[in-house]
NUKOLDO-321113 format. One line per field, with one value per residue (C-alpha): residue number from 1; residue in three letters; x, y, z. Coordinates in steps of 0.05 Angstrom, whole numbers, plus 32768, in hexadecimal, padded with zeros to 4 digits. Example, Ala and Ser with C-alpha at 12.3 -4.5 7.8 and 13.67 -1.06 7.14 Angstrom:
BEGIN
num = c(1 / 2)
residuo = c(ALA / SER)
px = c(80F6 / 8111)
py = c(7FA6 / 7FEB)
pz = c(809C / 808F)
This chain:
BEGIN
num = c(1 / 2 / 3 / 4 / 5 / 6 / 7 / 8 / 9 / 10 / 11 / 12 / 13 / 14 / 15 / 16 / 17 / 18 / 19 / 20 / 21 / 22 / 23 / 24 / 25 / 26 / 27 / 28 / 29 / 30 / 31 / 32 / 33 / 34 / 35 / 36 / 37 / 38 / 39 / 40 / 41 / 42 / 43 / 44 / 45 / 46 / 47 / 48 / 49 / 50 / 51 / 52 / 53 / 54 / 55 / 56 / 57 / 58 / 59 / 60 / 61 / 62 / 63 / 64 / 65 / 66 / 67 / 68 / 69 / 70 / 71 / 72 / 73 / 74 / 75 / 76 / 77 / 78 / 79 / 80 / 81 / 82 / 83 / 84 / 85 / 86 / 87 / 88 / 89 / 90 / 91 / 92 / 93 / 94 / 95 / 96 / 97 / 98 / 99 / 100 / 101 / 102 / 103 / 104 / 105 / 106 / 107 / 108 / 109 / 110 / 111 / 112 / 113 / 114 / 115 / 116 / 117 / 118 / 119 / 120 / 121 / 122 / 123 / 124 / 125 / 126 / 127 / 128 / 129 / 130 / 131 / 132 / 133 / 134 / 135 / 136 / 137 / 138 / 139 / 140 / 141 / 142 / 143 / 144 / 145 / 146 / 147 / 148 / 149 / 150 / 151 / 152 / 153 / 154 / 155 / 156 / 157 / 158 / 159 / 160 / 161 / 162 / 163 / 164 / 165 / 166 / 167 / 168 / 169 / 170 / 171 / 172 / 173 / 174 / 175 / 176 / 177 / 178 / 179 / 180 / 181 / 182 / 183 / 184 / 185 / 186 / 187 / 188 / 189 / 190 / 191 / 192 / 193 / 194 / 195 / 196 / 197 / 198 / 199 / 200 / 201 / 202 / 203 / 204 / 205 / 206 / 207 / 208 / 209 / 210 / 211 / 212 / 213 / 214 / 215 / 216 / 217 / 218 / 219 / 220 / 221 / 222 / 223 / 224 / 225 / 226 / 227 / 228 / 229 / 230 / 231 / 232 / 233 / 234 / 235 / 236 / 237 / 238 / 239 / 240 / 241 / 242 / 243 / 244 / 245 / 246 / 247 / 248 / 249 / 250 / 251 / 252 / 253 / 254 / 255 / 256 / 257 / 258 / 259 / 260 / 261 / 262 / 263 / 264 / 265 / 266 / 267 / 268 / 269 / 270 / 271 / 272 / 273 / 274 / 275 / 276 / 277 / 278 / 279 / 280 / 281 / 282 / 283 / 284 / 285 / 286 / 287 / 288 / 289 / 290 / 291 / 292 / 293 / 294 / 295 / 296 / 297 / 298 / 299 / 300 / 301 / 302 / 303 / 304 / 305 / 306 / 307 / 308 / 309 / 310 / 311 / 312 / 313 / 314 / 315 / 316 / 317 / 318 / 319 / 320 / 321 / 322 / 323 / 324 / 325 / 326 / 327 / 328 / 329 / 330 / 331 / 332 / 333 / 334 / 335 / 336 / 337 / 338 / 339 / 340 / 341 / 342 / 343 / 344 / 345 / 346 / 347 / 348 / 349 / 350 / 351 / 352 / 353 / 354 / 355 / 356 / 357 / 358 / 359 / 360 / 361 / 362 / 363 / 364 / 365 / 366 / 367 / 368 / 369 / 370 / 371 / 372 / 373 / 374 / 375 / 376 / 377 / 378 / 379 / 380 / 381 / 382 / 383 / 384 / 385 / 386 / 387 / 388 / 389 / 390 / 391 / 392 / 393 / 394 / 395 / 396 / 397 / 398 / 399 / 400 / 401 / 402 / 403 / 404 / 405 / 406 / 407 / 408 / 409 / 410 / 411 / 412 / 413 / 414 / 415 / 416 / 417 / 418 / 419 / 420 / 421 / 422 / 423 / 424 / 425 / 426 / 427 / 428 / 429 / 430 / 431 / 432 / 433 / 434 / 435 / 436 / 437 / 438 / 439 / 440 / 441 / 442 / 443 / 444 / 445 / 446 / 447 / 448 / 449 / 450 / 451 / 452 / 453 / 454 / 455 / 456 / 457 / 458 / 459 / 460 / 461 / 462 / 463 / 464 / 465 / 466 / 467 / 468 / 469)
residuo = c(UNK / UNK / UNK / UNK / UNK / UNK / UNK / UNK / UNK / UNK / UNK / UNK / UNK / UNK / UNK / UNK / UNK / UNK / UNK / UNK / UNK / UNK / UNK / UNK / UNK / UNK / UNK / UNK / UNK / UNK / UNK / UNK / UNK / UNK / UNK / UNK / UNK / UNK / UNK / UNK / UNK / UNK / UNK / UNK / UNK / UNK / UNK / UNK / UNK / UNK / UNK / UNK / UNK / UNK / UNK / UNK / UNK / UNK / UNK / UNK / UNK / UNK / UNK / UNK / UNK / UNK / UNK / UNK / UNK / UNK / UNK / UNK / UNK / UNK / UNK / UNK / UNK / UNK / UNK / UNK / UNK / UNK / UNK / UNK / UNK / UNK / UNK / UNK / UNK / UNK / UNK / UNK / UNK / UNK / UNK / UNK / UNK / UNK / UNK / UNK / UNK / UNK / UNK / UNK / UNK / UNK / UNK / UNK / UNK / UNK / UNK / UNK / UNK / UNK / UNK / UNK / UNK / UNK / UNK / UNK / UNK / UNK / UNK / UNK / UNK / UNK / UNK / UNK / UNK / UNK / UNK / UNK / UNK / UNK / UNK / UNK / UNK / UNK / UNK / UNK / UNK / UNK / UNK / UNK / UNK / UNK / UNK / UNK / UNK / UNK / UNK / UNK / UNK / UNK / UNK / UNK / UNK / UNK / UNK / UNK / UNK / UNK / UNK / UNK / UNK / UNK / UNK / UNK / UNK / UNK / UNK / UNK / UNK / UNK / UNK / UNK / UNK / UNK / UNK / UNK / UNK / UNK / UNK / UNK / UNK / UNK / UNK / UNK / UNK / UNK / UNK / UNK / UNK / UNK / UNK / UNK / UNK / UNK / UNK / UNK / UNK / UNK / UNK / UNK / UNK / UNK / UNK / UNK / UNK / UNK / UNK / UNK / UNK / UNK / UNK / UNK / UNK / UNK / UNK / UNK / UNK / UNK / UNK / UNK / UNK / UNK / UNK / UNK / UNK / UNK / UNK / UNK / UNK / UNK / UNK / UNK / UNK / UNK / UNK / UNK / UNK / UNK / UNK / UNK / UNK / UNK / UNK / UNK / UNK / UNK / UNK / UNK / UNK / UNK / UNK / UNK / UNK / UNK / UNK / UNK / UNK / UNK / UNK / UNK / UNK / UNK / UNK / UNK / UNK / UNK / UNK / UNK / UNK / UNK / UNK / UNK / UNK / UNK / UNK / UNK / UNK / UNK / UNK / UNK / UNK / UNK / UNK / UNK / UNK / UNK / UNK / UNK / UNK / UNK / UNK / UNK / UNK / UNK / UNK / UNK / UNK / UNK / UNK / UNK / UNK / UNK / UNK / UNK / UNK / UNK / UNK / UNK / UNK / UNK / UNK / UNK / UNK / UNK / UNK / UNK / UNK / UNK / UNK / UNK / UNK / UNK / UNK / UNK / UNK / UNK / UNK / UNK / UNK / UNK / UNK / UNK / UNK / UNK / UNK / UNK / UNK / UNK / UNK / UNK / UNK / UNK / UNK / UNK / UNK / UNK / UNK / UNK / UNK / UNK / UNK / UNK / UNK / UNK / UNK / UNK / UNK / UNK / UNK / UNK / UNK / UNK / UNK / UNK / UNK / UNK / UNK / UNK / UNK / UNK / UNK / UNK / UNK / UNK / UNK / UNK / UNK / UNK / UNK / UNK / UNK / UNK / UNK / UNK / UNK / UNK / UNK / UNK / UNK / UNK / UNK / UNK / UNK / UNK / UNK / UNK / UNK / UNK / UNK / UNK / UNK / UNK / UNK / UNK / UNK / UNK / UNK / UNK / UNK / UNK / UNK / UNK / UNK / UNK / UNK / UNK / UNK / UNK / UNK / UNK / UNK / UNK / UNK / UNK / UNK / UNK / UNK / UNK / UNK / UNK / UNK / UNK / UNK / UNK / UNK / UNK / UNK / UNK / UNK / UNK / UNK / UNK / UNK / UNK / UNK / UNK / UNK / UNK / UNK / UNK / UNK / UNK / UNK / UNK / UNK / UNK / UNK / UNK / UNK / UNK / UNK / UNK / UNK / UNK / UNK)
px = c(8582 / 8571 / 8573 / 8544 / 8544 / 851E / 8566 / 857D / 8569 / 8545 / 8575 / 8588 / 8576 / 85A6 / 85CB / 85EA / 861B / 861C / 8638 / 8609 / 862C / 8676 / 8684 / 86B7 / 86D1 / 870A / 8726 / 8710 / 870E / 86D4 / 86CA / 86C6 / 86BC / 86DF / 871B / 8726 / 872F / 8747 / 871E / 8703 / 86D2 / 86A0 / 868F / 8650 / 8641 / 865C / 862F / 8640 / 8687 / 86C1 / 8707 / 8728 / 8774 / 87AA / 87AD / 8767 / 8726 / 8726 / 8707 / 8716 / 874A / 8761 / 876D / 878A / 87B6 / 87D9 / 8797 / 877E / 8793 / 87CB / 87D1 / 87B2 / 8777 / 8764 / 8726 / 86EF / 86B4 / 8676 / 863A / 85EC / 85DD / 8603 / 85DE / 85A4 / 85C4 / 85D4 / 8599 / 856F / 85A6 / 85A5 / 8556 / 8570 / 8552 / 8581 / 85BF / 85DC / 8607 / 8655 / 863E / 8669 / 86A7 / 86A6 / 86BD / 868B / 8647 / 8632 / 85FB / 8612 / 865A / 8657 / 868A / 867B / 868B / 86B6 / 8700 / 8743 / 8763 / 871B / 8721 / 86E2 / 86DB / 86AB / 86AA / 86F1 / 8717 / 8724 / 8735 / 8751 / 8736 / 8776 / 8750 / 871A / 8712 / 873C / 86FF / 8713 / 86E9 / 86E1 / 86AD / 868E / 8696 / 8673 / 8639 / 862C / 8641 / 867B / 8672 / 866F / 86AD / 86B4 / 866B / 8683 / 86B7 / 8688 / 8650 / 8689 / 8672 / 86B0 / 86AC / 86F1 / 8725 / 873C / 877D / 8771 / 8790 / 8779 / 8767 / 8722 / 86E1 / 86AA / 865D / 862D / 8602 / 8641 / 8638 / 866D / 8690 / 86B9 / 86FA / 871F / 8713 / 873D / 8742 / 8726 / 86E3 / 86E7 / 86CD / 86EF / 8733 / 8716 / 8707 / 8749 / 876F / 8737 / 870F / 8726 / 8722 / 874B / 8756 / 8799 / 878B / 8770 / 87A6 / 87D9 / 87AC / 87A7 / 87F6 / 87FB / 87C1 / 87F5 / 87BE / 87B2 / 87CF / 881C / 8805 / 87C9 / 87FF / 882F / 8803 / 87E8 / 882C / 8837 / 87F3 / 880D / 8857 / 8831 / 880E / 8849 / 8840 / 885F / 8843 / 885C / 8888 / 886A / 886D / 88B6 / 88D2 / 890D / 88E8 / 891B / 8936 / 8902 / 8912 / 88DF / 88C3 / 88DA / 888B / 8852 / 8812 / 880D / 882B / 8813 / 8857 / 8852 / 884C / 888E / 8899 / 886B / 888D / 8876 / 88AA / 887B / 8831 / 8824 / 884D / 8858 / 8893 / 8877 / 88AE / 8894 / 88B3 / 88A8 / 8871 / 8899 / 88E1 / 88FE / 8928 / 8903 / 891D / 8947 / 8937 / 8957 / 8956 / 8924 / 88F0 / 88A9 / 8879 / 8830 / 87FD / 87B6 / 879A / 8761 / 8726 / 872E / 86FD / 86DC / 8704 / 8746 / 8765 / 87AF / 87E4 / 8832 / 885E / 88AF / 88D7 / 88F9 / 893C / 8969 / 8940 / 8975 / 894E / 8935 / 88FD / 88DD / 88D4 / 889C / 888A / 883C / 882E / 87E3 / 87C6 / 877B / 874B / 8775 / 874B / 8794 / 87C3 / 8798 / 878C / 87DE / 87ED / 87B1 / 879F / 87DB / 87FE / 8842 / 881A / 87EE / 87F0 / 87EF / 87F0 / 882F / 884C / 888E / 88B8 / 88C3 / 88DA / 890D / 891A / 895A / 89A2 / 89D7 / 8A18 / 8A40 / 8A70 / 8A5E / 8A38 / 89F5 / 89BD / 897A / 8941 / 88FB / 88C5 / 88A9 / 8894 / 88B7 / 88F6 / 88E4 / 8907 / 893E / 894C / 8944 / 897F / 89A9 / 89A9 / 89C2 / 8A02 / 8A0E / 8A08 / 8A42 / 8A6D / 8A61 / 8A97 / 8A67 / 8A55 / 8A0E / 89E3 / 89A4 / 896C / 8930 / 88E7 / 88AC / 887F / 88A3 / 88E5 / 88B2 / 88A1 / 88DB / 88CF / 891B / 8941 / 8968 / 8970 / 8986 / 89C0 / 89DD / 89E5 / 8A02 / 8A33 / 8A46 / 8A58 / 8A97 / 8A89 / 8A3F / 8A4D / 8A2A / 8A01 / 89D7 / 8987 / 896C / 891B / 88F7 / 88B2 / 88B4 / 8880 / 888C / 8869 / 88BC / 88DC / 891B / 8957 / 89A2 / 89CC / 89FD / 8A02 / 8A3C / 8A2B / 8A40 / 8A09 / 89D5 / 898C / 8955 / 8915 / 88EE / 88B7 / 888E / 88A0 / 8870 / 8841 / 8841 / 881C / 8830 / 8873 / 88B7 / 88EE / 891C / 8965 / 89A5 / 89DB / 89F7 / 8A0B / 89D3 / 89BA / 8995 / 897D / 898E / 894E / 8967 / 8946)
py = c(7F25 / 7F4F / 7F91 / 7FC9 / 7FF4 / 8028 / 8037 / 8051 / 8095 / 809E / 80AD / 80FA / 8107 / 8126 / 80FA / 80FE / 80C4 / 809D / 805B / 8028 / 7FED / 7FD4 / 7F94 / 7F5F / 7F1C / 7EE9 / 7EC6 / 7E7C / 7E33 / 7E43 / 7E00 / 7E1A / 7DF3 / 7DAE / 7DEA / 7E02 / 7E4E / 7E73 / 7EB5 / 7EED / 7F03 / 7EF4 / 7F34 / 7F3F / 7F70 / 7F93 / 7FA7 / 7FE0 / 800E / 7FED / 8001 / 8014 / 8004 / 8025 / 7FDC / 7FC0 / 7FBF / 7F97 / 7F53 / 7F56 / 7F32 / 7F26 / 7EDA / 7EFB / 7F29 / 7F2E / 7F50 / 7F6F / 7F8D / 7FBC / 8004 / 8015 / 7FEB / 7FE4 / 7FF3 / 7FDB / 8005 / 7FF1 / 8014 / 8011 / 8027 / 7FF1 / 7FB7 / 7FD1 / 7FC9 / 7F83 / 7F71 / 7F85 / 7F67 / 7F22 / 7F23 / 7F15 / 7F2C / 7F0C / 7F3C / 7F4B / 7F7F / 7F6F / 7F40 / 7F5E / 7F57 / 7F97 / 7FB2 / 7FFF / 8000 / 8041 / 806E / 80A0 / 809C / 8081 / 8069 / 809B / 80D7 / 80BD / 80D8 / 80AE / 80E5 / 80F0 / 80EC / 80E8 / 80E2 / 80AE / 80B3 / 80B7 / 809B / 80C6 / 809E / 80B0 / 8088 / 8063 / 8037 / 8012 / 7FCB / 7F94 / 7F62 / 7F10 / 7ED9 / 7EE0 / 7F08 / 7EDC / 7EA8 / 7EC8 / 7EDC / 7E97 / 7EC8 / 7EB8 / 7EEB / 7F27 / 7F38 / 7F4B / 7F6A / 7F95 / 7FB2 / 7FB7 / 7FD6 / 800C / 7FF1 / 7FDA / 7FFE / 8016 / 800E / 8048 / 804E / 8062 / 80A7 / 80AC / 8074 / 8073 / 804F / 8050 / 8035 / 802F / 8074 / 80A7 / 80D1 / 80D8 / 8119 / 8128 / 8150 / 814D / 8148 / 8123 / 8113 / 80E1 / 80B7 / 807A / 8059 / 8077 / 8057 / 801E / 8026 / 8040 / 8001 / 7FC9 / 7FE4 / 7FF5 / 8038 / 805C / 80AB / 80BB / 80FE / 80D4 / 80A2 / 80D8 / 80FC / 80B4 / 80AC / 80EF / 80E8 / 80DB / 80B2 / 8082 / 803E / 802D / 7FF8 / 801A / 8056 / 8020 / 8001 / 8041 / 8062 / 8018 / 802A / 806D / 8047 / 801C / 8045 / 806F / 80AB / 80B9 / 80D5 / 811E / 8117 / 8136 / 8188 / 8193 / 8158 / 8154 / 8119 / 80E1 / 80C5 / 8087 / 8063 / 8057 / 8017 / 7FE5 / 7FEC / 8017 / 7FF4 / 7FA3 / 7F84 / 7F37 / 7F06 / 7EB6 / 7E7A / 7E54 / 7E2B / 7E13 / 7DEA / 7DD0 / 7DDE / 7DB5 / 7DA3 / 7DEC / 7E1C / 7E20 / 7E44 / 7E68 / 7E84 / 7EB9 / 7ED0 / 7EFF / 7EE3 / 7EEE / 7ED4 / 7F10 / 7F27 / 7F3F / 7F84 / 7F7A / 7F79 / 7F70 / 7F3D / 7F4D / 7F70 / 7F60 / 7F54 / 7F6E / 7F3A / 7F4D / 7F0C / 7F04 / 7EDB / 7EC7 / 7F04 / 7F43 / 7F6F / 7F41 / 7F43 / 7F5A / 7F42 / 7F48 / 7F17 / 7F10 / 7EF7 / 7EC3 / 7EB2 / 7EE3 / 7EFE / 7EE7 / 7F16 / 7ED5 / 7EC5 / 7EE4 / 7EB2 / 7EB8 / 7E7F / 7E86 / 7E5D / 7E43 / 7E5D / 7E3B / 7E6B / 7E97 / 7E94 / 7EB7 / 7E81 / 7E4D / 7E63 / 7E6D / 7E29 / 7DFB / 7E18 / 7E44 / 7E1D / 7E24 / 7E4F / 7E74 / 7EC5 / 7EE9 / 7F36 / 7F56 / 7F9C / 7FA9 / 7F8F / 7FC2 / 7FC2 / 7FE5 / 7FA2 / 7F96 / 7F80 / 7FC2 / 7FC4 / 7FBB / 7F8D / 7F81 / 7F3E / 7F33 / 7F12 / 7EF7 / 7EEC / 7ECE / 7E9C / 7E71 / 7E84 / 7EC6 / 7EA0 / 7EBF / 7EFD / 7EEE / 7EAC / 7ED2 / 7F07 / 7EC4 / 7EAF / 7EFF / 7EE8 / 7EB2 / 7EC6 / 7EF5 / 7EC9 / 7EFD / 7EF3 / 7F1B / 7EF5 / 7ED6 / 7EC0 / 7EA2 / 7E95 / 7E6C / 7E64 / 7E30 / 7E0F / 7DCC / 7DB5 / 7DAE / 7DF4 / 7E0C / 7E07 / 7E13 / 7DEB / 7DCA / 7E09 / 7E32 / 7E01 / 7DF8 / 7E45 / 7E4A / 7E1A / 7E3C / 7E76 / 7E81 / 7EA4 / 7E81 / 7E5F / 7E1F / 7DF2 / 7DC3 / 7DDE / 7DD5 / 7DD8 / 7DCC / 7DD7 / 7E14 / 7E16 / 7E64 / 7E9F / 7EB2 / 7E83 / 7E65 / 7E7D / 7E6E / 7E94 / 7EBC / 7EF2 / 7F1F / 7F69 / 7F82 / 7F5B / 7F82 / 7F63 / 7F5D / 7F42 / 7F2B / 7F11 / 7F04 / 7ECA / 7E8B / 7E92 / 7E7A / 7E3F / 7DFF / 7E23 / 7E09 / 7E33 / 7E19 / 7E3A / 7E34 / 7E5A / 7E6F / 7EC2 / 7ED8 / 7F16 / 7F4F / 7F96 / 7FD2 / 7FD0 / 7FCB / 7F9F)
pz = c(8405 / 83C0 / 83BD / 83B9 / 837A / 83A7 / 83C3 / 837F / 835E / 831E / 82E9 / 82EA / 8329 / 8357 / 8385 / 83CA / 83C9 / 8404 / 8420 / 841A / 8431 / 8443 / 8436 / 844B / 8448 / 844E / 8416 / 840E / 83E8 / 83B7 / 8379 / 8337 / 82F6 / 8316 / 8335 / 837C / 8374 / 83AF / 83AF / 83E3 / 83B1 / 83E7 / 8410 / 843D / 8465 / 849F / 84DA / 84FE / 84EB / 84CC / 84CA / 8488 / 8488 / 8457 / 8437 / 844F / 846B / 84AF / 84A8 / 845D / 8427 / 83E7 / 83CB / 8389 / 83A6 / 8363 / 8342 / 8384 / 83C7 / 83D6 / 83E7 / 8399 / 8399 / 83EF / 83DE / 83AE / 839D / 8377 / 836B / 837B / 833C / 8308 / 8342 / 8327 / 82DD / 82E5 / 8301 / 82CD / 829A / 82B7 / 82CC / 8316 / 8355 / 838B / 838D / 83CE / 83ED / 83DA / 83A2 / 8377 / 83A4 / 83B7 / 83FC / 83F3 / 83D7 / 83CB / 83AD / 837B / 835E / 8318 / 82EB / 82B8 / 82F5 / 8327 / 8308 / 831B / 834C / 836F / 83BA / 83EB / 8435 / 8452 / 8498 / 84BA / 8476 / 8438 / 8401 / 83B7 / 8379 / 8356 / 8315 / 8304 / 831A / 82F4 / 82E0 / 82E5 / 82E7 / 832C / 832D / 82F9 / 8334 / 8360 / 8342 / 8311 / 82D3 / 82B0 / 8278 / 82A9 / 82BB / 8266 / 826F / 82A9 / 8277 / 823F / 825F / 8284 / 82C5 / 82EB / 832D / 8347 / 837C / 83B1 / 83DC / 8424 / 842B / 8472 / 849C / 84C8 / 84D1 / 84A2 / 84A2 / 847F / 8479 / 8479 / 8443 / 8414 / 8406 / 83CC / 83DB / 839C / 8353 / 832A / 82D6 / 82AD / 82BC / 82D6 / 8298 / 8268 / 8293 / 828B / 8241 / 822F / 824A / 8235 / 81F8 / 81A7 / 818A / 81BD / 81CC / 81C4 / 81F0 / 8225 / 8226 / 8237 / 8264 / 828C / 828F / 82AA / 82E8 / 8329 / 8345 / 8311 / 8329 / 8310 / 82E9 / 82BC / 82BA / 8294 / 8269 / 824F / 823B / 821A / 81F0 / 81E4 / 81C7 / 81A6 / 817B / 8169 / 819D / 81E3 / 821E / 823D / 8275 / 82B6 / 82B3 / 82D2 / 82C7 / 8284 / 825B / 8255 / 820E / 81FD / 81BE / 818C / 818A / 8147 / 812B / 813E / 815D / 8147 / 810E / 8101 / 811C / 8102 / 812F / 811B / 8155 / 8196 / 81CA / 8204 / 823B / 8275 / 827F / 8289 / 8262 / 821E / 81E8 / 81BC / 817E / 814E / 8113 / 80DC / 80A5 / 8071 / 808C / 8099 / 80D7 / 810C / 812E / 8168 / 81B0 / 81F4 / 8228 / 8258 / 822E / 8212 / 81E9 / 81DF / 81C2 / 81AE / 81A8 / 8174 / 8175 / 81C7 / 81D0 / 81C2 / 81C9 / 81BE / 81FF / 8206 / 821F / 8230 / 8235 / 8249 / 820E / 822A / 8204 / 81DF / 81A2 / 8171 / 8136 / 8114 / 8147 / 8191 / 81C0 / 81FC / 822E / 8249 / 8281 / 827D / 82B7 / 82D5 / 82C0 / 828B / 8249 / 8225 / 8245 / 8238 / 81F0 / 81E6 / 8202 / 81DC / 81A2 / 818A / 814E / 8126 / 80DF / 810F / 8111 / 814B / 814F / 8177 / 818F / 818A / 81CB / 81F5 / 8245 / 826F / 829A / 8272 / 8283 / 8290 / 8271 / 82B5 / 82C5 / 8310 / 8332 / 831C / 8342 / 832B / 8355 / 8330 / 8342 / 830D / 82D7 / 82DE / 82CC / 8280 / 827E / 82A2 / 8272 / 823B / 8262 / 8272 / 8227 / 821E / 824B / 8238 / 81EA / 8201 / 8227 / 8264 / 8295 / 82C9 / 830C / 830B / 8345 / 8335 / 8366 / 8356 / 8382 / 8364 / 8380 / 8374 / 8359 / 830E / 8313 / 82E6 / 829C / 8283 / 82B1 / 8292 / 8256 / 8294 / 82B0 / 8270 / 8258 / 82B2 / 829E / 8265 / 8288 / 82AC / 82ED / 82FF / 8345 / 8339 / 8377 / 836F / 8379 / 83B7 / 83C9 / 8407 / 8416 / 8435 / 8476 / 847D / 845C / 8449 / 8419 / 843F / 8417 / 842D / 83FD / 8400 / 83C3 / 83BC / 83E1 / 83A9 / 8380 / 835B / 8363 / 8335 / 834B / 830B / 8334 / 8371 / 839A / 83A9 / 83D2 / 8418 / 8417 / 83F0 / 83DB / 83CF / 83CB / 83A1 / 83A0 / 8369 / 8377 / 8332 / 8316 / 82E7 / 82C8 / 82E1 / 82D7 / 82F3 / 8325 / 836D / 83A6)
């Protein structure tokens, strides 16, 4: 069913925003270019009230729940307005409610107005705006348009996600009421993050809005290091020592070495062009890449450095995910003499100077930083305990297997079993191991997911950070 462009205002003219639609729908199967992607981009929707959850809407899901879902983005909101924007873009005529993927419709609320920190009540539910929308290819997918989710960004059209503050029911036809004002559009969040020529005044306005999601709050005080400056510490709080980055902004780093650790993942070593030692870093950190001629504007990227930087070379390992233009780009066309563009490493996921147990916890290709912190102890014969504690998919699922026994063997105190993995029919990994209490835990990633899992378990001492479980 299209829609009408009788339901949206004239430009100017004053607007009562109201609910138009909610929208939901299950995650599903959906072919895409020869791939099965497992999406819940398709909403459609709801008759009658629906009930808003702190984490959902019933009826509704995520597939992606890496890029979507959670208590910061529970709800997606798009607007009547940028429909009628992309239907006069494309020349189409056949949009529908929730075509977008988003769980609210609504009259009125624009990018360009609606401030991260605004709340609004709609019906029972109040709800506070956390960022804009994160735009994949999904919502390319769904609507036959694989350039839009870059077009969303470019045309500061992204929509944005809410958390539920209170939960209630909601219909279509509630108006909604605005109960707080909060900083910074919308779109200009969006710019900051995706977009060149950035305000430095807005970036540390954005790390300073409490409800701006964790994430954007990180990357923008890593813009703000980047380019040389530091963002304010909140008002009452002592600002903690931060120490400068090696360079300001990007400084071009040489291909010297590409290696091709399995079918999917790929080493790539960078050096200084002209031979000279790179600063040092620690185990556990990262590095920023803007990479060039992928797209307009070059997308960035971070990536774990994945073996001790050794001030000759940076290592990083990219796995080559389906429909990642960036991984796919690293691990195909990236040769040794090419030139990509990095920030200095930076990171606070880093080893501590203790002497106590250590325990690592990662799942695929998370194994980066913490290799990179088990060439750090095992460069410096550590005689800490290490426990290390592997989940993949499959027993081919781990890139530096055999890299990873030998530096366990070299150390003295690494209890060493052989690997186990079983398919694991649970949505919790089995796991039979037995750490020491007094074991600090770092978890450098997010196990597998609960179908189609193996869990896949070597009980050796490793290195950690001083993040707790």
């Amino acid at each position: 069913m299209g829609l009408s462009t009788d339901e949206v205002h004239p430009p100017g003219a004053a607007v009562t925003p109201v609910l138009l639609s909610v929208n939901v729908g299950l995650p599903r199967n959906v072919p895409w270019q020869g791939q099965t992607v497992y999406t819940g981009v398709w909403k459609h929707p709801v008759d009658g009230p629906a009930l808003v959850r702190r984490l959902n809407i019933d009826g509704d899901g995520q597939g992606d729940t890496q890029g979507h879902g959670g208590e910061q983005r529970a709800v997606l909101v798009y607007q009547i307005e940028s429909y009628r924007h992309w239907q006069e873009y494309f020349g189409r005529n056949d949009l529908a409610y929730g075509q977008f993927g988003e769980n609210l419709t609504v009259n009125g609320l624009p990018d360009d107005e609606v401030c991260i920190g605004d709340r609004y009540r709609i019906g029972e539910a109040e709800f506070e705006v956390t960022q804009p929308r994160v735009t994949c290819y999904r919502v390319g997918l769904r609507l036959g348009e694989p350039e839009l989710p870059a077009l969303l960004v470019s045309h500061h059209r992204p929509g944005f996600y809410l958390r539920v503050l209170t939960e209630g029911h909601i219909q279509a036809g509630d108006q909604i009421i605005k109960t707080r004002t909060g900083a910074l559009s919308v779109a200009d969040t969006d710019a900051l993050l995706y977009l060149p020529g950035r305000d430095p005044a807005k970036l540390r306005l954005a790390t300073q809005i409490p409800a701006l999601s964790p994430g954007w709050q990180a990357s923008f005080r890593d813009l703000l290091a980047a380019d040389g400056d530091s963002a304010a510490p909140p008002i009452g709080t002592e600002p903690s020592p931060r120490p400068r980055p090696a360079w300001p902004g990007f400084r071009p780093l040489h291909v010297s070495e590409v290696i091709h650790e399995t079918a999917t993942v790929s080493s790539i070593y960078l050096t200084a062009p002209d031979g000279t030692p790179l600063p040092a870093a620690q185990a556990g950190q990262y590095l920023t890449l803007r990479i060039t001629g992928v797209g307009d504007p070059a997308p960035v990227r971070t990536y774990s450095l994945s073996s001790i930087p050794n001030g000759v070379a940076y290592r990083i390992s990219v796995k080559q995910e389906p429909h990642g233009t960036v991984s796919r780009y690293l691990n195909g066309n990236v040769q040794p003499g090419a030139i990509l563009d990095a920030a200095a490493p930076r990171g606070d996921f880093v080893l501590d100077d203790g002497t106590g147990p250590i325990l690592l916890i990662f799942a695929g290709i998370g194994v980066t930083p913490v290799q990179a912190m088990l060439h750090q102890l095992a460069a410096h014969h550590s005689e800490r305990e290490v426990w290390w504690l592997h989940a993949a998919r499959g027993p081919r699922e781990h890139p530096f297997a055999a890299e990873a026994h030998a530096l366990l063997a070299s150390l003295p105190h690494a209890t060493r079993a052989p690997p186990r993995c079983s398919p694991a029919t649970s949505p919790t990994p089995r796991t039979r191991w037995n750490p020491p209490p007094t074991a600090r835990c770092s978890s450098a990633a997010p196990g597998p997911t609960p179908t189609s899992s193996w869990t896949c378990e070597t009980a050796y001492p490793t290195p950690s950070d001083d993040k707790s479980l």
